[in-house]
PyMOL Python script that loads the backbone (N, CA, C, O; Angstrom):
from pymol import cmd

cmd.read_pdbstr("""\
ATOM      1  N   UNK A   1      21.496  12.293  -7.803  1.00  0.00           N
ATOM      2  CA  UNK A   1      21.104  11.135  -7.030  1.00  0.00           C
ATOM      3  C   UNK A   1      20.214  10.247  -7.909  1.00  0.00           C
ATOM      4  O   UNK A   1      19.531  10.821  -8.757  1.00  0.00           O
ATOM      5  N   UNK A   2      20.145   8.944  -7.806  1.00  0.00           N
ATOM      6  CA  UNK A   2      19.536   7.760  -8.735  1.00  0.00           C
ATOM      7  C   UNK A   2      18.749   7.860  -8.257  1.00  0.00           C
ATOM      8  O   UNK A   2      18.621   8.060  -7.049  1.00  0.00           O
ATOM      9  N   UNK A   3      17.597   7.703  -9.420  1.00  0.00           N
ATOM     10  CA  UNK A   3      15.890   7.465  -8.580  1.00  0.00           C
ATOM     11  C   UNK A   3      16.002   5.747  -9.259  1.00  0.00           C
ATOM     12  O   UNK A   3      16.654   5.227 -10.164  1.00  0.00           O
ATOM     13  N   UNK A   4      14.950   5.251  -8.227  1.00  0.00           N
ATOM     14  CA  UNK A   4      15.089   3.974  -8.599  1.00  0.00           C
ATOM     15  C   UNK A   4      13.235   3.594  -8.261  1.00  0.00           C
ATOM     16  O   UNK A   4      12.394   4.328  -7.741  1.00  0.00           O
ATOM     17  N   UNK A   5      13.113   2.396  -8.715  1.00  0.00           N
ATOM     18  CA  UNK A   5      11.682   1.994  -8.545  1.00  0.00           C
ATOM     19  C   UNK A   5      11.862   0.562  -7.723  1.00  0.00           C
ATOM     20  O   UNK A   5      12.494  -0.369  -8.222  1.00  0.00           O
ATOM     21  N   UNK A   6      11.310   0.490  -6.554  1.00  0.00           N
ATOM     22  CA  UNK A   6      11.167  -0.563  -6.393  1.00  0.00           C
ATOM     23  C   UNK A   6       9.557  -1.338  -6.472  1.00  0.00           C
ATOM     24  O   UNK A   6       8.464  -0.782  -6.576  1.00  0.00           O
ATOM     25  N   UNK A   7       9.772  -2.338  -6.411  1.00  0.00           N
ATOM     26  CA  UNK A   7       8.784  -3.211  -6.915  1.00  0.00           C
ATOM     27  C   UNK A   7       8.571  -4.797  -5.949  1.00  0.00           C
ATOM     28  O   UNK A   7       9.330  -5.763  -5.870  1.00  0.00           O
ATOM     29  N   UNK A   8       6.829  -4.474  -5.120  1.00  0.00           N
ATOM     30  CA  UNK A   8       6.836  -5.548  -4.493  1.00  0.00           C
ATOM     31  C   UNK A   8       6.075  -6.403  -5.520  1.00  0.00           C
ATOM     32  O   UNK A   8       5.331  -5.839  -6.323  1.00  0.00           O
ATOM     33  N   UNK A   9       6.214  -7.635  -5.530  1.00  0.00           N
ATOM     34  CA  UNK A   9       5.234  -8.547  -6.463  1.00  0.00           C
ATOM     35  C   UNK A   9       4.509  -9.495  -5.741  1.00  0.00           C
ATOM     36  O   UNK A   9       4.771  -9.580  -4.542  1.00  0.00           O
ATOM     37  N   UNK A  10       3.501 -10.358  -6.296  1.00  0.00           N
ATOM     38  CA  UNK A  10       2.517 -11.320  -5.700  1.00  0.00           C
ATOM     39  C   UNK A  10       3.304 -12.703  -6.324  1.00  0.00           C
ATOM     40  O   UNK A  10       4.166 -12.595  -7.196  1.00  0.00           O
ATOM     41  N   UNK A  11       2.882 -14.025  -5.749  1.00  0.00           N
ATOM     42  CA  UNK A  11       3.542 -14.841  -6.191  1.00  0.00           C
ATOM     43  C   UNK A  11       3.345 -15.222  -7.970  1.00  0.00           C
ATOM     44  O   UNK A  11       4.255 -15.830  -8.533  1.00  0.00           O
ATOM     45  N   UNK A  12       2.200 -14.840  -8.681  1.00  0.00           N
ATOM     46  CA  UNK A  12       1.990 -14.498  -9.926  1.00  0.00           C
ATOM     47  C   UNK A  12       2.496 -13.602 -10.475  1.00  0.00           C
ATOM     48  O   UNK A  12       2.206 -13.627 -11.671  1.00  0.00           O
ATOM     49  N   UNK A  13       3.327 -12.536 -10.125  1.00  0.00           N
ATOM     50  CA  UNK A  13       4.159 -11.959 -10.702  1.00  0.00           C
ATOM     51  C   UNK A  13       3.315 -10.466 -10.866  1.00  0.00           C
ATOM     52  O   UNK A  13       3.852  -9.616 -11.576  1.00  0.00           O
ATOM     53  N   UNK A  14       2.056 -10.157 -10.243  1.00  0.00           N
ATOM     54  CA  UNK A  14       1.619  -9.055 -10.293  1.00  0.00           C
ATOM     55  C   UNK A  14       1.779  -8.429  -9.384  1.00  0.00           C
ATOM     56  O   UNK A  14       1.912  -8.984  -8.293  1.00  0.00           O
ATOM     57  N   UNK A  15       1.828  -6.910  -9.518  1.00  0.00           N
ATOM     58  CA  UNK A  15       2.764  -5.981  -8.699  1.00  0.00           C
ATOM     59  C   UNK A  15       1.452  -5.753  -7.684  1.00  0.00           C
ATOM     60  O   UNK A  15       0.236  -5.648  -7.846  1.00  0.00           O
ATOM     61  N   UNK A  16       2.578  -5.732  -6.291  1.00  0.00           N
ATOM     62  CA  UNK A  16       1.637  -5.582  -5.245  1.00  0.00           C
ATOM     63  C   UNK A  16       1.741  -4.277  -4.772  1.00  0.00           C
ATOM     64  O   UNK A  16       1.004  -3.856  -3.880  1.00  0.00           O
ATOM     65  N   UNK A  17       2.532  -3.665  -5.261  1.00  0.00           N
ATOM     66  CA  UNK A  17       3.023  -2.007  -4.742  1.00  0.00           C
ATOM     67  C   UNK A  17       4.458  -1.935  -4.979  1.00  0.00           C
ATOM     68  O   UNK A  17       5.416  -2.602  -4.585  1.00  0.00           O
ATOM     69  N   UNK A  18       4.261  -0.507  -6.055  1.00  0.00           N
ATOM     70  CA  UNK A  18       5.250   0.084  -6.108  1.00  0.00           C
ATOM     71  C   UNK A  18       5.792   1.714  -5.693  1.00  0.00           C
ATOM     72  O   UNK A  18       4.998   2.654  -5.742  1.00  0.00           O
ATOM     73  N   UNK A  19       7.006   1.871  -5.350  1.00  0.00           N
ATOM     74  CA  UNK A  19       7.963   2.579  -4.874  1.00  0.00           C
ATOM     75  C   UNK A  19       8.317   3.722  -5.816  1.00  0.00           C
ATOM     76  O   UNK A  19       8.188   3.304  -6.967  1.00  0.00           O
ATOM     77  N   UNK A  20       8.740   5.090  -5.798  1.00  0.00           N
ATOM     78  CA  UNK A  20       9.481   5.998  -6.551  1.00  0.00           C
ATOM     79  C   UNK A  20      10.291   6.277  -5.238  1.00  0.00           C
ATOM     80  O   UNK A  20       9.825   6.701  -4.180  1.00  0.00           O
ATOM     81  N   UNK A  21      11.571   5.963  -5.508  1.00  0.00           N
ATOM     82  CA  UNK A  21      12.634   6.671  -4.410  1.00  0.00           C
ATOM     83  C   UNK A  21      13.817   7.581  -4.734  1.00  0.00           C
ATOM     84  O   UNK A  21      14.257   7.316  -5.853  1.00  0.00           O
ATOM     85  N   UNK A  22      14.402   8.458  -4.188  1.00  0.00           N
ATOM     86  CA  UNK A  22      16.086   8.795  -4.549  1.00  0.00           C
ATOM     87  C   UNK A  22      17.074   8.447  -3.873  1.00  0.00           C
ATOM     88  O   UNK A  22      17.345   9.043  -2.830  1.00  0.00           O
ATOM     89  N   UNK A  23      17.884   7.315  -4.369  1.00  0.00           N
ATOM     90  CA  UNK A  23      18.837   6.995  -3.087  1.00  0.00           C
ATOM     91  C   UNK A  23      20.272   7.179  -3.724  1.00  0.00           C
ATOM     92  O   UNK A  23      20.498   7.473  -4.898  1.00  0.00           O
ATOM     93  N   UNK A  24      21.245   6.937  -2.674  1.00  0.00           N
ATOM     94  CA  UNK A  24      22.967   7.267  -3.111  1.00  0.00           C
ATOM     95  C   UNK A  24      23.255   6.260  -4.189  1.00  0.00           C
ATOM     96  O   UNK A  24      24.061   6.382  -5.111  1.00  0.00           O
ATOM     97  N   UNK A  25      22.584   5.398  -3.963  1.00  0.00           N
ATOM     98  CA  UNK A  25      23.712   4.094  -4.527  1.00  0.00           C
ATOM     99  C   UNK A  25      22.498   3.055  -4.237  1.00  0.00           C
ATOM    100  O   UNK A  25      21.415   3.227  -3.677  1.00  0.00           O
ATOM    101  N   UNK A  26      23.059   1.974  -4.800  1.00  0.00           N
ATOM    102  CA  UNK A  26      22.420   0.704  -5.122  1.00  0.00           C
ATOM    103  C   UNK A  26      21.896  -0.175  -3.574  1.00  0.00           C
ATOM    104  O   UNK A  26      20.785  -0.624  -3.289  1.00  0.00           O
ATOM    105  N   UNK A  27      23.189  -0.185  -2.780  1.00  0.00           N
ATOM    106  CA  UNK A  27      23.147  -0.908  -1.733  1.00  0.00           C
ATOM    107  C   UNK A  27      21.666   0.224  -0.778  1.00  0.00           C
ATOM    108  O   UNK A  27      20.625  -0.244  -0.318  1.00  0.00           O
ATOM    109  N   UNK A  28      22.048   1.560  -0.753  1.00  0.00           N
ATOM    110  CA  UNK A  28      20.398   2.318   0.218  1.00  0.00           C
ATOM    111  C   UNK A  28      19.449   1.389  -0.378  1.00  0.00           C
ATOM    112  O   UNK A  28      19.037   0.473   0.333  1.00  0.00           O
ATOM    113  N   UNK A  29      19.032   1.492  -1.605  1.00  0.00           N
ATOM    114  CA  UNK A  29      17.931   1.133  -2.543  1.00  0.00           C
ATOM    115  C   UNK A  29      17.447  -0.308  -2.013  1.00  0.00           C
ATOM    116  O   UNK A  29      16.306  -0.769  -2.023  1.00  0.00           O
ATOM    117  N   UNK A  30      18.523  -0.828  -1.595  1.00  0.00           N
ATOM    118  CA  UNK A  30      18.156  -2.574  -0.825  1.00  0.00           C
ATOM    119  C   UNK A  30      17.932  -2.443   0.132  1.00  0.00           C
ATOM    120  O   UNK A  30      17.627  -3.472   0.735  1.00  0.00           O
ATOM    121  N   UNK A  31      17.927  -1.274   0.831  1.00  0.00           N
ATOM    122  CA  UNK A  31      18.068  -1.204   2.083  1.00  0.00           C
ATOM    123  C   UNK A  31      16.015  -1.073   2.589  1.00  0.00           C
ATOM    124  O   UNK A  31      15.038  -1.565   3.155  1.00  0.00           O
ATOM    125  N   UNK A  32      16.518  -0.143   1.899  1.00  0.00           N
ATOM    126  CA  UNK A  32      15.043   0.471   1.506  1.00  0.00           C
ATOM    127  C   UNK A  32      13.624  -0.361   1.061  1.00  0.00           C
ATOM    128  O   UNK A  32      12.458  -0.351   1.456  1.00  0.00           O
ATOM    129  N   UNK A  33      14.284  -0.982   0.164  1.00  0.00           N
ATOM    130  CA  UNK A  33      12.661  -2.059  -0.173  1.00  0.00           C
ATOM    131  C   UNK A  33      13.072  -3.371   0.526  1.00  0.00           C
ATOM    132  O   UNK A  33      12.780  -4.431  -0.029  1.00  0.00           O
ATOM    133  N   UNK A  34      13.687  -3.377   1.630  1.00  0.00           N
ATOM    134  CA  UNK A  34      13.669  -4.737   2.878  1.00  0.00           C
ATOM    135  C   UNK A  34      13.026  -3.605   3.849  1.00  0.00           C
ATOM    136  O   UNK A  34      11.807  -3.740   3.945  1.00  0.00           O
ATOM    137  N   UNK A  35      13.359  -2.929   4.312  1.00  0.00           N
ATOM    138  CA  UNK A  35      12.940  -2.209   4.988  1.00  0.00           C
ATOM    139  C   UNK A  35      11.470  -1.239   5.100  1.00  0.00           C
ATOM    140  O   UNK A  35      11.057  -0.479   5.976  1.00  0.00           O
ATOM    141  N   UNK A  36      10.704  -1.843   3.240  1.00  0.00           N
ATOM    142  CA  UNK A  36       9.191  -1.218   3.547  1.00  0.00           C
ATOM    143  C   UNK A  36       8.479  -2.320   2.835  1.00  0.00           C
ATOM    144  O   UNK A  36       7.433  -2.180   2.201  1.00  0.00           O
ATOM    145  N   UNK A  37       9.225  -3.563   3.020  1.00  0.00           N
ATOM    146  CA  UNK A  37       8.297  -4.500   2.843  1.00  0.00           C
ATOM    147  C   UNK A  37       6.875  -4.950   3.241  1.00  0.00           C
ATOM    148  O   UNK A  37       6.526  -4.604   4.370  1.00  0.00           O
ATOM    149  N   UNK A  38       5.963  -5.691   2.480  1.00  0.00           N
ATOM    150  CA  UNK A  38       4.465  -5.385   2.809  1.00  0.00           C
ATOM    151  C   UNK A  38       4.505  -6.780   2.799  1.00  0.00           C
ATOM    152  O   UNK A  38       5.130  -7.481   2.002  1.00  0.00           O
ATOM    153  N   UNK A  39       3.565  -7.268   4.048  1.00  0.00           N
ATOM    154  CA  UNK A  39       3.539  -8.514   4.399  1.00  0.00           C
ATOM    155  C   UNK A  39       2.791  -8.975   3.257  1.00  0.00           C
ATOM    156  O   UNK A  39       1.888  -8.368   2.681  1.00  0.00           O
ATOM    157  N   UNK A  40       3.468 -10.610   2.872  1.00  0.00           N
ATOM    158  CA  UNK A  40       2.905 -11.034   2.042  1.00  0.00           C
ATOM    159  C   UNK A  40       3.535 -11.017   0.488  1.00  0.00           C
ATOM    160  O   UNK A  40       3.069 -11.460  -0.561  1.00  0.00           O
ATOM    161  N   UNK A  41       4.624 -10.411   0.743  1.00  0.00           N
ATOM    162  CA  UNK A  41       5.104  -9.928  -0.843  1.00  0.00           C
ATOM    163  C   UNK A  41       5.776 -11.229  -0.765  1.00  0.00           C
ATOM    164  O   UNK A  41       5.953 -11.810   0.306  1.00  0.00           O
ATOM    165  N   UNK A  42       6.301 -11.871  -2.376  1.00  0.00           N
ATOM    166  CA  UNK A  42       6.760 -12.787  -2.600  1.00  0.00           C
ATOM    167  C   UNK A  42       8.273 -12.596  -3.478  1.00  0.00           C
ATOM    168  O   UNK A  42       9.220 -13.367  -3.632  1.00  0.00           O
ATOM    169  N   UNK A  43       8.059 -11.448  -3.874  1.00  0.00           N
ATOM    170  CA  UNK A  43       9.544 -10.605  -4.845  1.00  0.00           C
ATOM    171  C   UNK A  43       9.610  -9.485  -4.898  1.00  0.00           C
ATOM    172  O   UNK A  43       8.753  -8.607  -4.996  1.00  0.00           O
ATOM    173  N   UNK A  44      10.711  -9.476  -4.830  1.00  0.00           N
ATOM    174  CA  UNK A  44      11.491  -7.571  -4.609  1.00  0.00           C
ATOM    175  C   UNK A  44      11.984  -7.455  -5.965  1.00  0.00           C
ATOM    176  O   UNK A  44      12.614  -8.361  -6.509  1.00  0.00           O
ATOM    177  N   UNK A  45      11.686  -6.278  -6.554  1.00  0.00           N
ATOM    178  CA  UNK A  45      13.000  -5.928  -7.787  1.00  0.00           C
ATOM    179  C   UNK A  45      12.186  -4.446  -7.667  1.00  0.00           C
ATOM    180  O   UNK A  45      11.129  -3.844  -7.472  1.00  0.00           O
ATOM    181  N   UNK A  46      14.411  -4.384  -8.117  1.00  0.00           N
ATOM    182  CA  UNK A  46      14.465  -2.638  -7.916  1.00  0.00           C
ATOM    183  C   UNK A  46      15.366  -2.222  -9.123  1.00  0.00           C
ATOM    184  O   UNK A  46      16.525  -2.491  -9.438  1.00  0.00           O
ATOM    185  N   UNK A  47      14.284  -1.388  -9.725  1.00  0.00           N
ATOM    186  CA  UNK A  47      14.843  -1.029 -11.298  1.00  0.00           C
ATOM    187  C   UNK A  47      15.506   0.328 -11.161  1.00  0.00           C
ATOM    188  O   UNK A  47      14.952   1.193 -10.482  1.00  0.00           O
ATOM    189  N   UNK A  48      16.463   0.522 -11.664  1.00  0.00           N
ATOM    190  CA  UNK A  48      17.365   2.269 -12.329  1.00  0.00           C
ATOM    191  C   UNK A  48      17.273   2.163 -13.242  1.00  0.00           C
ATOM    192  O   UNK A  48      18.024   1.410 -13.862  1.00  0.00           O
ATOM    193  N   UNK A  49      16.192   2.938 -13.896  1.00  0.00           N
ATOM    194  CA  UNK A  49      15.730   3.119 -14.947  1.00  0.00           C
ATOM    195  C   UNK A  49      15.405   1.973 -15.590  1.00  0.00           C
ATOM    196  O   UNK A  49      14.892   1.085 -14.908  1.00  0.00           O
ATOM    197  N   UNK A  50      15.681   1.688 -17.348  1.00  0.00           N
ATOM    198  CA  UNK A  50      15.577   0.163 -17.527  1.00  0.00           C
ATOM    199  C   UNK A  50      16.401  -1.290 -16.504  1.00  0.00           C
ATOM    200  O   UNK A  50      16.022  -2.460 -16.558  1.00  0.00           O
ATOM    201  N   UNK A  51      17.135  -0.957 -15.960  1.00  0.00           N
ATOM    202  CA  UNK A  51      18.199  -1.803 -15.812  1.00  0.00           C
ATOM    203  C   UNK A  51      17.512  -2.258 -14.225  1.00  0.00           C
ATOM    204  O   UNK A  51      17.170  -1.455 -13.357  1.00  0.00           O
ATOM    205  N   UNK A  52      17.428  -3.769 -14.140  1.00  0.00           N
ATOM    206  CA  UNK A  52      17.058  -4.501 -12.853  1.00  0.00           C
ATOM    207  C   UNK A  52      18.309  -4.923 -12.180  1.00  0.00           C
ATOM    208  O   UNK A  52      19.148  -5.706 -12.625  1.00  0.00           O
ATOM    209  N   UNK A  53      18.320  -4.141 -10.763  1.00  0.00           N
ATOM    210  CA  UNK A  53      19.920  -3.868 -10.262  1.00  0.00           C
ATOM    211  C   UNK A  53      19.670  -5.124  -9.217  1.00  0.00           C
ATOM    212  O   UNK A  53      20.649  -5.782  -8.863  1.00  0.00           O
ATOM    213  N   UNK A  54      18.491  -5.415  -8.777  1.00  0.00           N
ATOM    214  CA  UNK A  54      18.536  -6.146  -7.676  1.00  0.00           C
ATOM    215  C   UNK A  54      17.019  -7.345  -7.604  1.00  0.00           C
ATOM    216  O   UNK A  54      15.950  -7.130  -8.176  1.00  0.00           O
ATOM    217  N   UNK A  55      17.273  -8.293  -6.942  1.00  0.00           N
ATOM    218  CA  UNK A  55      15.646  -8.983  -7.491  1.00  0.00           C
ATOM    219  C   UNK A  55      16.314 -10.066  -5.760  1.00  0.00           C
ATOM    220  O   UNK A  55      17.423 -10.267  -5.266  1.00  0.00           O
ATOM    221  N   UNK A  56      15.087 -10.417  -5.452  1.00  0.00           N
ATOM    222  CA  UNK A  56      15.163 -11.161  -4.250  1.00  0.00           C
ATOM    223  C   UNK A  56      13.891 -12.140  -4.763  1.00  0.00           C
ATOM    224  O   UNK A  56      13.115 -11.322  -5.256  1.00  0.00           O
ATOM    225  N   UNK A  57      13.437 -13.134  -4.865  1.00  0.00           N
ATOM    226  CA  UNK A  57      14.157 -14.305  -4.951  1.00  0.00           C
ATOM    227  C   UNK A  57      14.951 -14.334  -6.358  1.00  0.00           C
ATOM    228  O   UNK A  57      14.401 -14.008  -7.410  1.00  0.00           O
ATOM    229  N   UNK A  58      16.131 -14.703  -6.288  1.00  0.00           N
ATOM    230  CA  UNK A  58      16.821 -14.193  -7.795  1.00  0.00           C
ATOM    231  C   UNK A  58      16.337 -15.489  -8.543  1.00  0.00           C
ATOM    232  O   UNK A  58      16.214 -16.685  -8.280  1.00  0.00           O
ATOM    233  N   UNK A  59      16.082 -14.471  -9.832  1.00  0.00           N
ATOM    234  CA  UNK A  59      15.578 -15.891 -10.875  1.00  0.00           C
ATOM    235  C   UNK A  59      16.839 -16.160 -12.180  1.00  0.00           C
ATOM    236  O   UNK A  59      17.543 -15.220 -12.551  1.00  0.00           O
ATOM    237  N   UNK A  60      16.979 -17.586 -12.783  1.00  0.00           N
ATOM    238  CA  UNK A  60      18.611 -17.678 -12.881  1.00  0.00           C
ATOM    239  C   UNK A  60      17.708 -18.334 -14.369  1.00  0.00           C
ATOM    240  O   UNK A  60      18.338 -18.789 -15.323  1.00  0.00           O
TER     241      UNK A  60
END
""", "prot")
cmd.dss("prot")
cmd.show_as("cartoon", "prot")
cmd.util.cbc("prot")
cmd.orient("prot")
């Protein structure tokens, strides 16, 4: 099973709390950091290992 990190951030980009989880797949993992969101967070990203699988507000 993938452990993944999710990651709430501040609008400066400093981490407001982070996550160690084990989930099936990519889509739980989203499920998961919408679902323990902390009021006030401004960005989600959820890393497997190096690799950033998911980021809410996506930056382009």
């Amino acid at each position: 099973m993938p452990s993944y990190d999710i990651r709430y951030l501040n609008e400066d980009g400093t981490v407001r709390a982070k996550i160690a989880t084990e989930c099936t797949n990519d889509m739980q993992a989203k499920v998961m950091a919408h679902a323990m969101i902390a009021s006030g967070t401004r960005r989600i990203e959820i890393w497997d290992g190096p690799t950033l699988v998911y980021e809410r507000p996506q930056n382009h």
